[in-house]
C-alpha positions in Angstrom: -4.7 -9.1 -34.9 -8.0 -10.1 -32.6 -6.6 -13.7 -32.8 -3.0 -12.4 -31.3 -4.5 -10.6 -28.6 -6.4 -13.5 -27.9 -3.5 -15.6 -27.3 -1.9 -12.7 -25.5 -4.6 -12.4 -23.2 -5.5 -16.1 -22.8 -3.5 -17.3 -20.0 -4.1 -14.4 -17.9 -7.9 -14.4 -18.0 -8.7 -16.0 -15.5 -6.7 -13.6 -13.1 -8.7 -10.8 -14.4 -12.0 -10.6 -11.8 -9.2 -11.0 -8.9 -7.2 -8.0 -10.9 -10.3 -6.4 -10.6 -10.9 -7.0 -7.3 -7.1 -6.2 -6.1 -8.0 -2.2 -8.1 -11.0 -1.7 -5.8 -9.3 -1.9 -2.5 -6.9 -0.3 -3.6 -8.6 2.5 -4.7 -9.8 2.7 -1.6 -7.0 3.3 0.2 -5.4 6.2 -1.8 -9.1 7.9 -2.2 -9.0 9.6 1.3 -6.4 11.5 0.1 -8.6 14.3 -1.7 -12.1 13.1 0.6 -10.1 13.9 4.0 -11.0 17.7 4.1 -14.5 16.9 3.6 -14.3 14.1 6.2 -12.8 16.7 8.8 -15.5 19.4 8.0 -17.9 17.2 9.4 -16.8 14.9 11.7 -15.2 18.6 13.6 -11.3 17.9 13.1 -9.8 20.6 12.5 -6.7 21.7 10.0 -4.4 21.5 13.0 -5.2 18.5 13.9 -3.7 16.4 11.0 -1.9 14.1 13.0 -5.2 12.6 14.1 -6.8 13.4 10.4 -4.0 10.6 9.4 -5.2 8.0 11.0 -7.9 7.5 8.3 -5.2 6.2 6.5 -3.1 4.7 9.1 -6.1 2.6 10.3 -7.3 1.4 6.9 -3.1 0.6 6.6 -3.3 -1.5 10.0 -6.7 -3.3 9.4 -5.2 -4.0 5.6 -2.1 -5.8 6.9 -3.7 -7.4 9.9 -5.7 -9.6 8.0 -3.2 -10.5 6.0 -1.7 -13.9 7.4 -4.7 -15.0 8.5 -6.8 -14.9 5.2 -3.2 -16.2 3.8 -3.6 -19.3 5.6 -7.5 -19.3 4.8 -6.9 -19.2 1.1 -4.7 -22.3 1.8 -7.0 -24.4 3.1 -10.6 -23.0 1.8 -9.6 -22.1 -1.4 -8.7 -18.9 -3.4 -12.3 -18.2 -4.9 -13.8 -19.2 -1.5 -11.2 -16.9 0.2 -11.5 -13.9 -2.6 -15.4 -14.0 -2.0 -15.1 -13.8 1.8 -12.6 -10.8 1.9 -15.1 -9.1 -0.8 -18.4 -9.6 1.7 -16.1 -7.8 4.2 -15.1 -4.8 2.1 -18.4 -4.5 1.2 -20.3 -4.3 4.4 -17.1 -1.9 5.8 -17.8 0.3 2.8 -21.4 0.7 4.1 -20.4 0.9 7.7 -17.8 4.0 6.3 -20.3 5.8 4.7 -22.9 5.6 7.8 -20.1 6.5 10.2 -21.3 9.9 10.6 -25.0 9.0 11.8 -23.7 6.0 13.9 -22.9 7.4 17.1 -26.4 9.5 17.4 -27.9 6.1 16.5 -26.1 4.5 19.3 -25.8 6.9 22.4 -27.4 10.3 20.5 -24.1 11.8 20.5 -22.5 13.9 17.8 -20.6 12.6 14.7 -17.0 11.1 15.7 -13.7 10.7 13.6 -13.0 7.2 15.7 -16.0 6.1 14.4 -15.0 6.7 11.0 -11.3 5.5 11.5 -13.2 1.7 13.4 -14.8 1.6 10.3 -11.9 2.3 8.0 -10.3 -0.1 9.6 -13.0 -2.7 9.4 -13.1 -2.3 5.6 -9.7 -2.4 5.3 -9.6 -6.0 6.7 -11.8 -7.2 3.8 -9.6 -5.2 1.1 -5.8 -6.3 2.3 -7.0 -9.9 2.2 -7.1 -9.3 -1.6 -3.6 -8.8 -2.2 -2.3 -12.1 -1.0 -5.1 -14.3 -2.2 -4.7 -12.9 -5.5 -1.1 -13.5 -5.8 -1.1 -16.9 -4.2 -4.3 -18.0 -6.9 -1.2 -16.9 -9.6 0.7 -20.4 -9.1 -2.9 -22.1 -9.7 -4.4 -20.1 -12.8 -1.0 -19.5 -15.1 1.6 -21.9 -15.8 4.9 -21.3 -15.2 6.3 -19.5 -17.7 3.7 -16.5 -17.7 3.9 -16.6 -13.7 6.1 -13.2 -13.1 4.0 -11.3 -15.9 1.1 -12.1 -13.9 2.7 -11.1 -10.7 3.1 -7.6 -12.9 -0.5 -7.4 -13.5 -1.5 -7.9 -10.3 0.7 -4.9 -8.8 -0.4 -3.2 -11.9 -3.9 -3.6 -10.8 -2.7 -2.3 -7.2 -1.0 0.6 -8.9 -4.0 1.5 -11.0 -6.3 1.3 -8.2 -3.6 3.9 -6.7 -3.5 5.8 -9.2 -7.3 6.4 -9.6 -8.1 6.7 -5.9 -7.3 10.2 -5.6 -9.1 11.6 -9.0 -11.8 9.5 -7.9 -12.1 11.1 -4.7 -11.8 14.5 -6.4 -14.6 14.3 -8.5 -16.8 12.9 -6.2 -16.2 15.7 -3.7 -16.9 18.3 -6.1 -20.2 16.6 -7.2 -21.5 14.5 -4.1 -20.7 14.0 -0.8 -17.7 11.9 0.2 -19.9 9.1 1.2 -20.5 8.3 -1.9 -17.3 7.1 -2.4 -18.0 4.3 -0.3 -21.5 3.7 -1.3 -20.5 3.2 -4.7 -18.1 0.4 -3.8 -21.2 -2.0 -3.3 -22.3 -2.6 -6.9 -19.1 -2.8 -8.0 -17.8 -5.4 -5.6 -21.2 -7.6 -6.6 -19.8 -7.2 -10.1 -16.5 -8.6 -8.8 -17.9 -11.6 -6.7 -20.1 -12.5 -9.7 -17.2 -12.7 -12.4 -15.1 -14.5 -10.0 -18.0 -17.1 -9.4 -16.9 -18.4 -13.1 -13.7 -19.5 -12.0 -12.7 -22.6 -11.1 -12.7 -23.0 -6.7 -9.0 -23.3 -6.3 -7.2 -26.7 -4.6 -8.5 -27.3 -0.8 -5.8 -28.4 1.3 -8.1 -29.5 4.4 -4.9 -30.6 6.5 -4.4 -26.6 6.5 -5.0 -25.2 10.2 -5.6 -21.4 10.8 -3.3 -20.3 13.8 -6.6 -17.5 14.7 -5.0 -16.7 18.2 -1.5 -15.8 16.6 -3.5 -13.8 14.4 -4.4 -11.9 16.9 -1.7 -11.4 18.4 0.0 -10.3 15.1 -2.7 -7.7 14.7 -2.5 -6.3 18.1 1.4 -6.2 17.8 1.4 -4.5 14.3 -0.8 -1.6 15.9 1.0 -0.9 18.7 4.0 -0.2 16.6 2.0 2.2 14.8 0.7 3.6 17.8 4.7 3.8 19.0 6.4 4.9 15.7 3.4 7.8 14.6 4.8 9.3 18.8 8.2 9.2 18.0 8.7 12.8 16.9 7.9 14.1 20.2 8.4 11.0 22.8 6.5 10.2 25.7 5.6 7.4 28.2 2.4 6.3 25.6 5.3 5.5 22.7 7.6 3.7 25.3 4.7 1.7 27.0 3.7 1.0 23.2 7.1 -0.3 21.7 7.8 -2.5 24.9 4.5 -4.4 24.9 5.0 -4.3 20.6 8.5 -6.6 21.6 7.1 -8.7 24.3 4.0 -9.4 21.6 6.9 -9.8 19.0 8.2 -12.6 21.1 5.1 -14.3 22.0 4.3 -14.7 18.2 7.3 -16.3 17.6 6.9 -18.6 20.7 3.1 -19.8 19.3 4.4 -20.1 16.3 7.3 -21.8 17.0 5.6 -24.6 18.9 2.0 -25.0 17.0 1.5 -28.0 14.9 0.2 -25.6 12.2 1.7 -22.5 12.6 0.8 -18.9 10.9 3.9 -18.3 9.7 5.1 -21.8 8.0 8.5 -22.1 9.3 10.0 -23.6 6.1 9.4 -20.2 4.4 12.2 -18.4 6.9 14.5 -21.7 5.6 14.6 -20.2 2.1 17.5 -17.3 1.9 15.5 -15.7 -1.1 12.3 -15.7 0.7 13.5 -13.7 3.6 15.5 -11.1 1.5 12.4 -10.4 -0.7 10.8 -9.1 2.8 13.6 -7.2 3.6 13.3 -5.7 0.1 9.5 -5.1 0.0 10.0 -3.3 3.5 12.4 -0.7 2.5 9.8 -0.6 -1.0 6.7 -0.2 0.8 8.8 2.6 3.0 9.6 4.5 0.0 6.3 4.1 -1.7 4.3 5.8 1.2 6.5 8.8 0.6 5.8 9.3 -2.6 2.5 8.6 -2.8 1.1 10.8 0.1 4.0 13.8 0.3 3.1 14.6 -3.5 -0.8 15.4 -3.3 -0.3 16.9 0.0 3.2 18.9 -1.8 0.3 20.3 -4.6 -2.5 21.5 -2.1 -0.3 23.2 0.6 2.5 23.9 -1.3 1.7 24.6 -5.0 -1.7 25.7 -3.8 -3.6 23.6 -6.2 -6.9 22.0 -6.0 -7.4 18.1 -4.8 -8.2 17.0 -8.6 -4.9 18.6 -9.6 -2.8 17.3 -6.7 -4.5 13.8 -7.6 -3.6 14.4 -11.4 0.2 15.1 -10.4 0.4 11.9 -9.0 -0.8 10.6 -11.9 2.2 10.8 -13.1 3.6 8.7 -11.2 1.6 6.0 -10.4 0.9 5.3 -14.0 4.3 4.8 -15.1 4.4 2.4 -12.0 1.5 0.6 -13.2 3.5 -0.4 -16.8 6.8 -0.8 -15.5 4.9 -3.3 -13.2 4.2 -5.2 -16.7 7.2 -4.1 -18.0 9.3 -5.3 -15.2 7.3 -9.2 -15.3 8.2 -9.8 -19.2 11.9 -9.0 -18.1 11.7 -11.2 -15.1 10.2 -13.6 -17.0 12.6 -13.3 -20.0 15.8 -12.9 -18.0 15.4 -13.4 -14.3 14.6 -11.2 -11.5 18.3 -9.1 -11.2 18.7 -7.0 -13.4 14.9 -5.4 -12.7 15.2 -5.5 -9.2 18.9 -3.6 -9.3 17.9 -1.1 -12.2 14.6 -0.4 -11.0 15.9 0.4 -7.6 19.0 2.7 -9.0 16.6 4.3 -11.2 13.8 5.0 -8.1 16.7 6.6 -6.2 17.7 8.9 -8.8 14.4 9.8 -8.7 13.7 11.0 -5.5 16.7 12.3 -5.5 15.9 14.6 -8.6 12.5 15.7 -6.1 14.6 16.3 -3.5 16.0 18.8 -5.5 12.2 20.8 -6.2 12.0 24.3 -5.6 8.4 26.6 -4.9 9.0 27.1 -8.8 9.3 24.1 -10.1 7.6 23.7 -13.9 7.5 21.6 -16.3 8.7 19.4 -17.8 10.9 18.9 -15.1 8.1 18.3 -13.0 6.6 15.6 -14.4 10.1 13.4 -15.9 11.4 13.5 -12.0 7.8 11.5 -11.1 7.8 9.6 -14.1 11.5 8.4 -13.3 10.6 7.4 -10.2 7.4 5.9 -10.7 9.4 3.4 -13.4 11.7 2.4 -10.6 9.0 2.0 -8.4 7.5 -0.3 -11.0 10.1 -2.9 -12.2 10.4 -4.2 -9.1 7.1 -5.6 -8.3 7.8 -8.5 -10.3 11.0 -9.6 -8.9 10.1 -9.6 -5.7 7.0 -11.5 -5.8 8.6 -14.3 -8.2 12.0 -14.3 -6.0 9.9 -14.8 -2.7 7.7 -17.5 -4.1 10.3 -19.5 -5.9 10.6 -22.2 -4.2 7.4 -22.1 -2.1 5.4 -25.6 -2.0 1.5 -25.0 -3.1 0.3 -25.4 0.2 1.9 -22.9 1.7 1.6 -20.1 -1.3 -0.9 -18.4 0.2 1.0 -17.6 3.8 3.9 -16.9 1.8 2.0 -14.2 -0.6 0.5 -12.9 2.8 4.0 -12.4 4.2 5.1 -10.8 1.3 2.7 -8.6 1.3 3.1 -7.6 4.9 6.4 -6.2 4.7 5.4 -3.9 2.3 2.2 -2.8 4.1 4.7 -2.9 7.4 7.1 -0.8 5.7 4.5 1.5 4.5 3.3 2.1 7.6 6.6 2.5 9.6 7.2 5.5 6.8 3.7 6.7 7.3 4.4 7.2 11.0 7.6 8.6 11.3 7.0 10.6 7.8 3.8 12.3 10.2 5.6 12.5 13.6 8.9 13.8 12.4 7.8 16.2 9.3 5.2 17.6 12.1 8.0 18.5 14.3 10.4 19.4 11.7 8.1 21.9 10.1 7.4 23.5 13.8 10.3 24.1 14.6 10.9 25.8 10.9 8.0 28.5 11.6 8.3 28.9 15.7 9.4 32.3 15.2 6.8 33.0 12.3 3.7 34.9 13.9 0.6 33.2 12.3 -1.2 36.9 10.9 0.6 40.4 10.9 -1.9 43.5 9.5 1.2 44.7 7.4 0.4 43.2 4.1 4.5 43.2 3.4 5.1 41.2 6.9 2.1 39.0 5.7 3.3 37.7 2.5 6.7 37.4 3.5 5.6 35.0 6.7 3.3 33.1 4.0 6.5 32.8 2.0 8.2 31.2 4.9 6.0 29.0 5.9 5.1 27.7 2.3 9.3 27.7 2.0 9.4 25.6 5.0 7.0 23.2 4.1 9.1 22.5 1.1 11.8 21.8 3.4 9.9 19.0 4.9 9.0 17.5 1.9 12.2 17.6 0.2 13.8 16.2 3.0 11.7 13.4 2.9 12.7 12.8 -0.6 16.5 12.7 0.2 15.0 10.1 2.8 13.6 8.0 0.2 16.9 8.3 -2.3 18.7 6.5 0.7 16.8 3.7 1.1 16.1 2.7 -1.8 19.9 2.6 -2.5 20.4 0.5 0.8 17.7 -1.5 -0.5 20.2 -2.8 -3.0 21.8 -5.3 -1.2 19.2 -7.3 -0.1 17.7 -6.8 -3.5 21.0 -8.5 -4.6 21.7 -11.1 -2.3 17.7 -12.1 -2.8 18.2 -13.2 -6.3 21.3 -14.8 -6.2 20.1 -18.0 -6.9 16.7 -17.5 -9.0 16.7 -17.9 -12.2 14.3 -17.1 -15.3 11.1 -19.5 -15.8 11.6 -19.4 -20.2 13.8 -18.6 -22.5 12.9 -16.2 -25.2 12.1 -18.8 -27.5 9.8 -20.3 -24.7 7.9 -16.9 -23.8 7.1 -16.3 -27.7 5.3 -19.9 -27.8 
């Protein structure tokens, strides 16, 4: 038995300190879920003011897509341990910076404890934990052979997932025995455990004749948070979210204009040659759209809502983000067994029926019903990890693997954002214009619990409109999802994979 899961485990082991790594920054991103109320206690936001509370995660979002291409292109040329190492030393310092945000600006200027301090810092962090993602993918075409490449591609969104998935209990606890800078403080052991186990791997191919394109970069960075900055306005708009999108185009066009003429561009501009390649994007967008929804609207749905504490709302998505995590595994053996279509069409039927069962929730919902409608989707969710990371990297050359895992990434993180935004903007709206006529306090206990009842009634509205939302597009997501994998097929036959 130990000898068989030896030989299971064998041609993944190396990916296993970047696995690691991939789980910390994700867990940081998802751990501000149950940590925000503490963070607004003392930084003074207050309960109405979640609009700006969401930039916490917003600005981790932007500083973890930002970096992206650039440490893509780094990986390229440096290395993948090199690379790996370098985003780590950044994660680690921002999770420092994160947990002194409170004290900074009396250390500075003697002023009082700032939220933009702690959303800089977020963001800061953020930079060091996105550059994971792609590196870690990209290392895949280097550390497993061919025929175990899309089950390793499952691992590494499983380690994504799992990092998800343990975020919010991890926050929970540690609010309700420390204080939530201790989240952050107890990233830096842990990420010295993760650059010393990835010191024993080997230091990846160098390809020196690599350039990094820093000024497009920047220019990609400053374009992706305008967007944000646009899109998170578009609920109620004004001259900032106009000013915001027009300068995000006119950036939009200078990227393409430095890319298109630079020697060594950001982008590579073979990767927008290959039909696949671009489809895979389009997919992960609508994905990473879709994702966001579930993944913040269902803690949030089981404190306001349900009423329940932040270890219980973490613990309900639990239930989805674990069956994500295996039907990430799940989905690579298929992918690698039988090629990327049928788990990129099935799982995203099967995530649309499952938002579409959530749409459905009531105030009474139970179980079991409860938990199969986020275990459904979760599996959808799941299988198609796989296929889009082996359909987008097909037929990429090595040198430009780690670019092309940054892209990838990207529109995922993009598409997480856009929903993010408009999911804050337009659900802020939407649930105003529910309770305008409902007074906020009325000393007639009757009156009183019957406004409570319409405003919790309301804000199931919003959430279960957001879930018709995400039923949508994940079925429109099915053509690109079709037309991406007309023409990949699986890496080994049955035979092959048992070998």
């Amino acid at each position: 038995m130990l000898s068989r899961a030896g030989r299971i485990v064998s041609p993944y082991r190396l990916l296993l300190p970047l696995c690691f790594g991939v789980f910390i920054a994700a867990d940081d991103m998802t751990v501000v879920v149950t940590l925000l109320p503490d963070m607004m206690a003392d930084l003074r936001v207050a309960p109405s003011e979640l609009d700006r509370a969401s930039w916490s995660i917003t600005g981790f979002l932007i500083g973890f897509t930002a970096a992206m291409p650039l440490m893509g292109r780094i990986s390229d040329r440096a290395g993948y341990r090199l690379a790996f190492l370098a985003a780590l030393a950044v994660f680690t310092l921002g999770s420092a910076m994160v947990a002194l945000s409170p004290q900074i600006p009396g250390w500075l200027y003697g002023g009082l404890p700032d939220f933009n301090w702690l959303v800089g810092m977020r963001v800061f962090q953020a930079i060091g934990g996105g550059a994971m993602i792609p590196i870690s993918i990209a290392a895949v075409g280097e550390l497993v052979d061919g025929r175990h490449r899309a089950v390793a591609y499952g691992l590494i969104g499983a380690s994504a997932e799992a990092g998800g998935v343990f975020g919010p209990l991890w926050g929970g606890g540690i609010t309700t025995w420390l204080s939530w800078e201790w989240a952050f403080w107890l990233n830096i052991p842990v990420t010295v455990l993760a650059a010393l186990w990835i010191m024993r791997n080997p230091p990846g191919k160098r390809n020196k004749h690599v350039k990094v394109d820093v000024p497009a970069g920047l220019v990609f960075a400053a374009a992706l948070a305008l967007l944000i900055v646009g899109l998170v306005r578009i609920g109620e708009p004004d001259a900032i979210m106009a000013i915001s999108l027009a300068v995000t185009a006119g950036l939009v066009v200078l990227l393409i204009a430095m890319n298109t003429r630079s020697p060594d561009p950001l982008f590579p501009r073979p990767l927008f040659r290959l039909v696949s390649f671009n489809f895979a994007n389009i997919t992960h967008l609508s994905v990473g759209a879709v994702l966001i929804i579930g993944m913040v609207t269902v803690p949030l749905m089981a404190a306001t809502v349900f009423g329940k504490t932040p270890i219980e709302g973490g613990l309900q998505l639990l239930r989805m983000t674990v069956a994500i995590g295996a039907a990430a595994v799940i989905g690579g053996i298929i992918t690698q067994r039988i090629g990327p279509r049928v788990p990129a069409m099935v799982g995203l039927v099967v995530t649309s029926l499952g938002f579409l069962l959530m749409s459905g929730w009531s105030v009474d919902i139970a179980e079991p019903a409860l938990t199969m409608h986020l275990v459904i989707t979760g599996l959808g969710i799941g299988l198609l990890i796989s296929p889009i990371a082996e359909t987008a990297l097909f037929s990429v050359v090595d040198d430009q693997r780690g670019a092309a895992s940054a892209l990838i990434t990207v529109s995922r993180m993009v598409g997480m954002m856009a929903g993010l935004a408009a999911m804050t903007a337009l659900g802020t709206v939407h649930f105003q214009q529910l309770v305008a006529d409902v007074p906020a306090f009325s000393p007639d206990p009757a009156d009183q619990a019957r406004n409570i009842e319409t405003i919790t009634n309301a804000g199931m509205d919003v959430f279960t409109r957001f879930y018709e939302y995400a039923a949508v597009l994940s079925a429109l997501a099915l053509v690109p999802a079709w037309l991406m994998t007309r023409k990949v097929r699986p890496l080994a036959s049955p035979s092959e994979g048992d070998a």
